[in-house]
C-alpha positions as CSV (number, residue, x, y, z in Angstrom):
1,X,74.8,95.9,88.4
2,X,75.5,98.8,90.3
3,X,77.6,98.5,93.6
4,X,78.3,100.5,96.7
5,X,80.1,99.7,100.3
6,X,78.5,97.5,102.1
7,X,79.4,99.8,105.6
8,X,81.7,103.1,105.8
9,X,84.9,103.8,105.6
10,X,87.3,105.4,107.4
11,X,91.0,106.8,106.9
12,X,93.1,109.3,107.9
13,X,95.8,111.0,106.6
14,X,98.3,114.4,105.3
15,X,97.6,116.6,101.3
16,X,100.4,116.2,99.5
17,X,100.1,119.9,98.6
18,X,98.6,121.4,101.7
19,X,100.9,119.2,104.1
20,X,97.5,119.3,106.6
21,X,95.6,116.4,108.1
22,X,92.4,115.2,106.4
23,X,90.0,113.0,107.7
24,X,87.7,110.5,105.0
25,X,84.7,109.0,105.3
26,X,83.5,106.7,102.3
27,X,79.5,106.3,102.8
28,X,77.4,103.8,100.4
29,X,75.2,105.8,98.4
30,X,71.8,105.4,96.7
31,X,72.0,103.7,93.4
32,X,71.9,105.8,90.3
33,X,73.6,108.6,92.9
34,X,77.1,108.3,91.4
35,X,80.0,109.8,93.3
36,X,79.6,112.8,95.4
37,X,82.1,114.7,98.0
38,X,80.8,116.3,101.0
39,X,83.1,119.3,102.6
40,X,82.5,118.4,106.6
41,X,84.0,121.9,107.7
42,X,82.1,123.6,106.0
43,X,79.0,125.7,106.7
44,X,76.3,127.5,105.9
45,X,76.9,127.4,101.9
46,X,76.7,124.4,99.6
47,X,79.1,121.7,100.7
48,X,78.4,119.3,97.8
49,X,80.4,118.8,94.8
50,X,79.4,116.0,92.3
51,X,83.2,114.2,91.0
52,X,82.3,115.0,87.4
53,X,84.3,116.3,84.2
54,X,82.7,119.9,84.2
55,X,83.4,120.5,87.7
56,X,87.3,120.5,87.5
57,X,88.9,123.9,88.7
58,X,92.6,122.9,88.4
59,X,94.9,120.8,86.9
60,X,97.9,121.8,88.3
61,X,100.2,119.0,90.0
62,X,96.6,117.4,91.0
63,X,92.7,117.0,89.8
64,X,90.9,120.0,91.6
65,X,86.5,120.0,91.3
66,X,85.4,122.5,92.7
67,X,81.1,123.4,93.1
68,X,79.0,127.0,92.0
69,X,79.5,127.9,96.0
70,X,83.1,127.8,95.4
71,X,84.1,124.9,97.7
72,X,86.5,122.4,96.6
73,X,88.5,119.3,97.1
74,X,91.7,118.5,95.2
75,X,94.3,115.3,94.6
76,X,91.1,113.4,94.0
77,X,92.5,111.6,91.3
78,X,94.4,108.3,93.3
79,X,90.8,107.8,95.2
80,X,89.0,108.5,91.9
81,X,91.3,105.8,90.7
82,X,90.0,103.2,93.5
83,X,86.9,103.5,93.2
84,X,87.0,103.3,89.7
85,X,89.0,100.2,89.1
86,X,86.8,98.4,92.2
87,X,83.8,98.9,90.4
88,X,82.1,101.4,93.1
89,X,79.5,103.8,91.1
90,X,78.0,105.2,94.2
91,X,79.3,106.9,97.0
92,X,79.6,110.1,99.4
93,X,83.2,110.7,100.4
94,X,83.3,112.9,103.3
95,X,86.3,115.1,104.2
96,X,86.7,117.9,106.6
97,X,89.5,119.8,104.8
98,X,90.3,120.9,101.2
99,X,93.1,117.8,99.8
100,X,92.3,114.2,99.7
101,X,95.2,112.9,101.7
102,X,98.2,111.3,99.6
103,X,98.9,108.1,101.8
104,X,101.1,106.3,100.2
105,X,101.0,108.1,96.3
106,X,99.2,105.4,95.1
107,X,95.6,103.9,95.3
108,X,96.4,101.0,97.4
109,X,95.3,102.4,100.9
110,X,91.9,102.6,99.5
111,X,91.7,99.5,97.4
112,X,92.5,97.5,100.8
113,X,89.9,99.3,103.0
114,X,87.7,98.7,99.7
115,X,88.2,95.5,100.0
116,X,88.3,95.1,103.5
117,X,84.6,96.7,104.0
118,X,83.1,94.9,101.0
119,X,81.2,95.8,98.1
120,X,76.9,95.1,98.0
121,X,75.1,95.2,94.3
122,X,72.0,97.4,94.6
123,X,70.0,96.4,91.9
124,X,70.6,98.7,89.1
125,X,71.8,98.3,85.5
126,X,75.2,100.1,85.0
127,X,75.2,102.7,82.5
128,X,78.3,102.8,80.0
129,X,80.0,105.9,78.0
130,X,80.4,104.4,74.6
131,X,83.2,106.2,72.5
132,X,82.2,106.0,69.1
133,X,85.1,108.4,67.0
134,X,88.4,109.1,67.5
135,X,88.8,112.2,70.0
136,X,92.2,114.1,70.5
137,X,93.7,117.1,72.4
138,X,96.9,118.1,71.6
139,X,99.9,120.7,73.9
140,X,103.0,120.6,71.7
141,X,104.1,117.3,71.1
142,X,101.9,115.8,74.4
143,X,98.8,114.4,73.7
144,X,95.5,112.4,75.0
145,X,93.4,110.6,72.9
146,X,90.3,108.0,73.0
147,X,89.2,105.8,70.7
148,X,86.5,103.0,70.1
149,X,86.9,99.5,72.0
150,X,84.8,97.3,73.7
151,X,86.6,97.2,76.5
152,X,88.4,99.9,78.5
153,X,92.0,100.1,78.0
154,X,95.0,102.6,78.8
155,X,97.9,103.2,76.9
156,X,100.4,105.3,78.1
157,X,103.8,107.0,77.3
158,X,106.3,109.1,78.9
159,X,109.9,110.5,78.6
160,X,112.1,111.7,81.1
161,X,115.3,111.9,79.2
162,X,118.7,112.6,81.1
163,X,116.7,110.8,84.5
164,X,117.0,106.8,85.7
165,X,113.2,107.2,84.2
166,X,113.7,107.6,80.6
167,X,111.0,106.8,78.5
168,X,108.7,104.3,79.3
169,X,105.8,102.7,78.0
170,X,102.9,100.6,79.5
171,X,99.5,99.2,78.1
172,X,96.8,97.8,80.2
173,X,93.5,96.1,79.6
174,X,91.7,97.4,83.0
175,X,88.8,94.7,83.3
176,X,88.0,93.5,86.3
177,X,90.8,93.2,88.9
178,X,93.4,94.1,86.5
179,X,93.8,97.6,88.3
180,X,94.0,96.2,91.4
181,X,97.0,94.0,90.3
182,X,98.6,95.6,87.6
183,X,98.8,100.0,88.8
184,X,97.2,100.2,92.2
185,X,100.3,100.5,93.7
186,X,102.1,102.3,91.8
187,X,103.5,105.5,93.4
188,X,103.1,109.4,92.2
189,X,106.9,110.6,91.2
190,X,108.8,114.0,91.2
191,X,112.2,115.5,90.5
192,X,114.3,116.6,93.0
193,X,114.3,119.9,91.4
194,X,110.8,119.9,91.2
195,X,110.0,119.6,94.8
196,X,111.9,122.6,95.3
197,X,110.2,124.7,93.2
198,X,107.0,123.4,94.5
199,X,107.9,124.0,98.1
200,X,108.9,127.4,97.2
201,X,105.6,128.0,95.5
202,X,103.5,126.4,99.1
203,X,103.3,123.1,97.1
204,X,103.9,119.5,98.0
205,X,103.9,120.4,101.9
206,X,103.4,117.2,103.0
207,X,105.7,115.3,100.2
208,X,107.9,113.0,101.6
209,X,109.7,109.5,100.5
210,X,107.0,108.2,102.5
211,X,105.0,109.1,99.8
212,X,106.6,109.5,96.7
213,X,109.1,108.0,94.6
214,X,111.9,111.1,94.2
215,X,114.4,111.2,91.1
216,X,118.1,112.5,91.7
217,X,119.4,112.3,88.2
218,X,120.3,108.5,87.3
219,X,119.0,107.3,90.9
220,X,116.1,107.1,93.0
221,X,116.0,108.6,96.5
222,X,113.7,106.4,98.2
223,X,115.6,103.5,99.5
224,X,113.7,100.5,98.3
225,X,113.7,102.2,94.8
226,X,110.4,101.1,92.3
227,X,107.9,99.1,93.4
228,X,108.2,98.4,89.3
229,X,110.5,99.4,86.7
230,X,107.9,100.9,84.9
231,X,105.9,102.2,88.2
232,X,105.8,105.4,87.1
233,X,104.1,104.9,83.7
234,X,102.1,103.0,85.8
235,X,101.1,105.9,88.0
236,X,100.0,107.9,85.2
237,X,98.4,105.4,83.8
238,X,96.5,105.4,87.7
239,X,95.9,108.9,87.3
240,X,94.3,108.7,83.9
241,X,92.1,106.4,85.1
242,X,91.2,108.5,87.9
243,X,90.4,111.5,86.1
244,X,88.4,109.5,83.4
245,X,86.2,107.9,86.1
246,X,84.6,112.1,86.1
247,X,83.2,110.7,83.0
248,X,80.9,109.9,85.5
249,X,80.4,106.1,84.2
250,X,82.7,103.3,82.7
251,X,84.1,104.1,79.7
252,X,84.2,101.5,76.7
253,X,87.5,103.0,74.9
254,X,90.8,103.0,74.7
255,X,92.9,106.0,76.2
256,X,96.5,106.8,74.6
257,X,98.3,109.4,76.4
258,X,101.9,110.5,75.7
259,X,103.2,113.1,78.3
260,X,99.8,113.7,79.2
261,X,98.5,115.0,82.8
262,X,95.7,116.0,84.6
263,X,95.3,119.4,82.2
264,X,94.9,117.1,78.8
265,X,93.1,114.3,79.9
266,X,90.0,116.3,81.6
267,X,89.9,118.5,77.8
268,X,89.8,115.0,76.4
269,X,86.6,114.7,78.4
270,X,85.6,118.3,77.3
271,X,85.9,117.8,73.7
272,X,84.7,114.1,73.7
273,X,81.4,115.2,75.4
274,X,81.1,118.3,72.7
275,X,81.2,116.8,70.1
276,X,77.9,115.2,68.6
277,X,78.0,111.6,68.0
278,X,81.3,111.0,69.3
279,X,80.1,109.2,72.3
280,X,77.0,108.0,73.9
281,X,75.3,106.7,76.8
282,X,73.9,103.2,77.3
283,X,73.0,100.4,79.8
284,X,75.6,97.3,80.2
285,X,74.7,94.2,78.8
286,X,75.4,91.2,80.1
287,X,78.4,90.7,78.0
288,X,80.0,93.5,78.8
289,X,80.3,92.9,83.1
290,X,83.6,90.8,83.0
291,X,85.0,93.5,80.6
292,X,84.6,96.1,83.3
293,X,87.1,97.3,85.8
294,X,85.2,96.2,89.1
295,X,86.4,93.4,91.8
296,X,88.7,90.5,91.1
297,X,86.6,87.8,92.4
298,X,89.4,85.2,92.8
299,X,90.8,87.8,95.2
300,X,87.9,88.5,97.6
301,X,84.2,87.9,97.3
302,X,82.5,91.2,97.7
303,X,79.3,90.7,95.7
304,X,76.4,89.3,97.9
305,X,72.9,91.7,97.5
306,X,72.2,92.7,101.3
C-alpha cells in the first residue's frame, strides 16, 4: 500500500551550497499525489515543483528540479533518499528558501524524524517501474546503468586514487529497512582542494566537518574519521538512490554505477524512459511488498491505517 506521515514534520537547518537557513515542513499528502515541494517564499508565480526526472535543472555538486515558472529547490537528493528508502510515496515538503538544508550530509536526520512521526497506509496499491532491458549512459570511462531484477538493488564503484579513499566498492539489496541500516548515515565527502575551489566559485557556504567528511591526502580531517570504511561508496550509493526515487515510483532493477553522479544517473532516467519497451509501469503484487525499500518493522511499527 501507499503510505504518508501520519502528522508533519518539522526541521531546520543551513544549504550546503548557499550556507543560508532553510526551514522544512514534511506534510502527508493525498494518495496517488506522489512527492511535491512547495517554495513558502515565494509569491505570486507557481511555487510548485513535482520531484520528478524531467524536472532536474542541475547536476552540479547537487540534484537541482526546478518548475516552468522557474522556481527551484536543490540538494534534494539526501531527503529524496529518505523518503525513498522509508517507503513514503506521498508528500509536500515545504521550504521557504532555495537549498534543502545539509544537516548532517547524510539522510539520517530525516529517517529519525520519519520515524519519529510515523508512517499511516492510505489505501492504495503502489505502482512499480519495471526495468525490462539493459539501459546505459556513458562519460569517459564513468558510467550508470540499470538492469532487470526483481528487487531493487545498488551497486556502486568509485576511485579516488592517491587519497585514504581509494577505490571502493559496495553492493546493497535495498528492501525494506536495509537503507535505513546499511547507507542512511553515511556522510557526503570532498577534497580539501575541492572545497576551495567551490568556495571560490560561491559553493559549499555552509560546508563544514559538521557536515561532511573532508580528505587531506592519506587522512581524514574530521576527527572521528568514517562512520564506515566504505562510507563514502555508501553515500553515493545514498545519492543514487535519491535521485532514482524522481523515477517517481519504486524501481524493480538493479543500478551499477562507477564514478557516477548526479549528471549520469538522472540521463539514466532520461534514456530509460525513452526508450520503448525498456521499462514499464505496473501495480505491486503482494509478493513484491517485503522486496521494497519501505520501514524496517523490527525497528518501529509505523503501519497502522488511521
Amino acid at each position: 500500500m501507499q503510505r504518508t506521515f501520519k502528522r508533519e514534520i518539522h526541521i531546520v537547518g543551513t544549504g550546503l551550497h548557499s550556507g543560508r537557513p532553510a526551514r522544512l515542513v514534511l506534510s502527508p499528502a493525498a494518495a496517488n499525489m506522489g512527492i511535491w515541494f512547495r517554495r513558502v517564499d515565494v509569491r505570486g508565480q507557481d511555487n510548485m515543483i513535482p520531484a520528478l526526472w524531467d524536472m532536474v535543472h542541475d547536476t552540479r555538486l547537487s540534484t537541482c528540479i526546478r518548475n516552468d515558472a522557474g522556481v527551484s529547490v536543490s540538494t534534494i537528493e539526501h531527503l529524496m533518499a529518505a523518503l525513498a528508502g522509508c517507503g513514503v510515496h506521498n508528500a509536500i515538503v515545504e521550504i521557504d528558501g532555495p537549498e534543502v538544508p545539509i544537516m548532517d550530509g547524510s539522510s539520517t536526520r530525516f529517517v529519525a524524524e520519519i520515524q519519529r512521526a510515523g508512517l499511516v497506509e492510505q489505501g492504495q496499491t503502489v505502482a512499480l517501474l519495471e526495468v525490462h532491458e539493459t539501459v546505459r549512459v556513458e562519460n569517459g570511462d564513468a558510467f550508470a546503468e540499470i538492469s532487470p531484477l526483481d528487487h531493487f538493488e545498488i551497486d556502486f564503484t568509485i576511485d579516488f586514487p592517491g587519497t585514504i579513499i581509494g577505490r571502493q566498492s559496495a553492493m546493497l539489496d535495498m528492501r525494506n529497512g536495509n537503507f535505513v541500516h546499511d547507507i542512511a548515515n553515511c556522510r557526503t565527502f570532498c577534497r580539501v582542494e575541492d572545497v576551495d575551489a567551490m568556495r571560490a566559485n560561491g559553493r559549499a557556504l555552509g560546508g563544514s566537518l559538521d557536515n561532511a567528511l573532508v580528505i587531506d591526502g592519506d587522512h581524514y580531517q574530521n576527527a572521528g574519521g568514517p562512520r564506515r570504511a566504505d562510507e563514502c561508496v555508501r553515500h553515493k550509493m545514498l545519492d543514487a538512490m535519491g535521485d532514482l526515487m524522481l523515477a517517481g515510483t519504486p524501481i524493480l532493477g538493479r543500478y551499477r554505477g562507477f564514478k557516477a553522479g548526479h549528471a549520469l544517473t538522472n540521463q539514466l532516467l532520461h534514456k530509460l524512459f525513452s526508450i520503448a519497451g525498456a521499462s514499464s509501469f505496473r501495480l505491486a503484487k503482494t509478493a513484491d511488498l517485503p522486496l521494497l525499500p519501505g520501514p524496517d518493522l523490527r525497528d518501529f511499527a509505523l503501519l497502522r491505517a488511521g
